[in-house]
N, C-alpha and C positions, 0 to 999 in steps of 0.2 A: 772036741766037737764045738763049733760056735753055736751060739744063742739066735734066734731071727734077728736081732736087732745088727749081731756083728754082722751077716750076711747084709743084710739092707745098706749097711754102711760104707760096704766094698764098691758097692753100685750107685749109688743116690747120699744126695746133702741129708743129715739128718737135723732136723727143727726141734725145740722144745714146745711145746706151747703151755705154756706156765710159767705162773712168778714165782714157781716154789724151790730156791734156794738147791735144799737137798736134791729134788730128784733131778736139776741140769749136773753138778758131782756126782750124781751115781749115776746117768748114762752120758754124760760129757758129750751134748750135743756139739755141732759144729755153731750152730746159731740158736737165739732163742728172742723168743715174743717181747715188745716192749706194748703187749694189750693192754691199757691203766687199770680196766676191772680186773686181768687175772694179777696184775701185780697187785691190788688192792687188796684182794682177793687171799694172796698168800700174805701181806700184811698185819694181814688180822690174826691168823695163826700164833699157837701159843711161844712158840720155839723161834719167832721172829723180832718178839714185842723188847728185849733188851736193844737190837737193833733200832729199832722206833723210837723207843726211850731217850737213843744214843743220838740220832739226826735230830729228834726235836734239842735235844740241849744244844749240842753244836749251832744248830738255826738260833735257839734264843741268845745264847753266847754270841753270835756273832752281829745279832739285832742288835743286842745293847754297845756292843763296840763301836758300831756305825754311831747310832746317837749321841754316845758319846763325844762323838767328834763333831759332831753335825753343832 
């Protein structure tokens, strides 16, 4: 038996609307939101913040490269 969601899917694009990581892999929209509050939004979330942690360094790492050179 399908789910409503595999029905809706036969028929219609399905959207995500959220920045939250997990639930676009657990229903594997076809597209999904670039809203900056809900990405913010899932940002903040605890299961995100290694992710954060990880672009802020990459950003500072790559700040100090530039000036380095500058």
């Amino acid at each position: 038996m399908m789910s409503q969601l595999d029905e809706l899917k036969k028929y219609t694009t399905v959207v995500a609307d959220t920045g939250d990581i997990e639930s676009i892999k657990k229903f594997a929209p076809q597209d999904a939101t670039t809203n900056p509050s809900l990405v913010l939004k899932a940002a903040q979330l605890p299961q995100y913040q290694p992710l954060i942690a990880d672009a802020i360094g990459k950003a500072r790492r790559r700040r100090q490269r530039r000036n380095a050179i500058d």
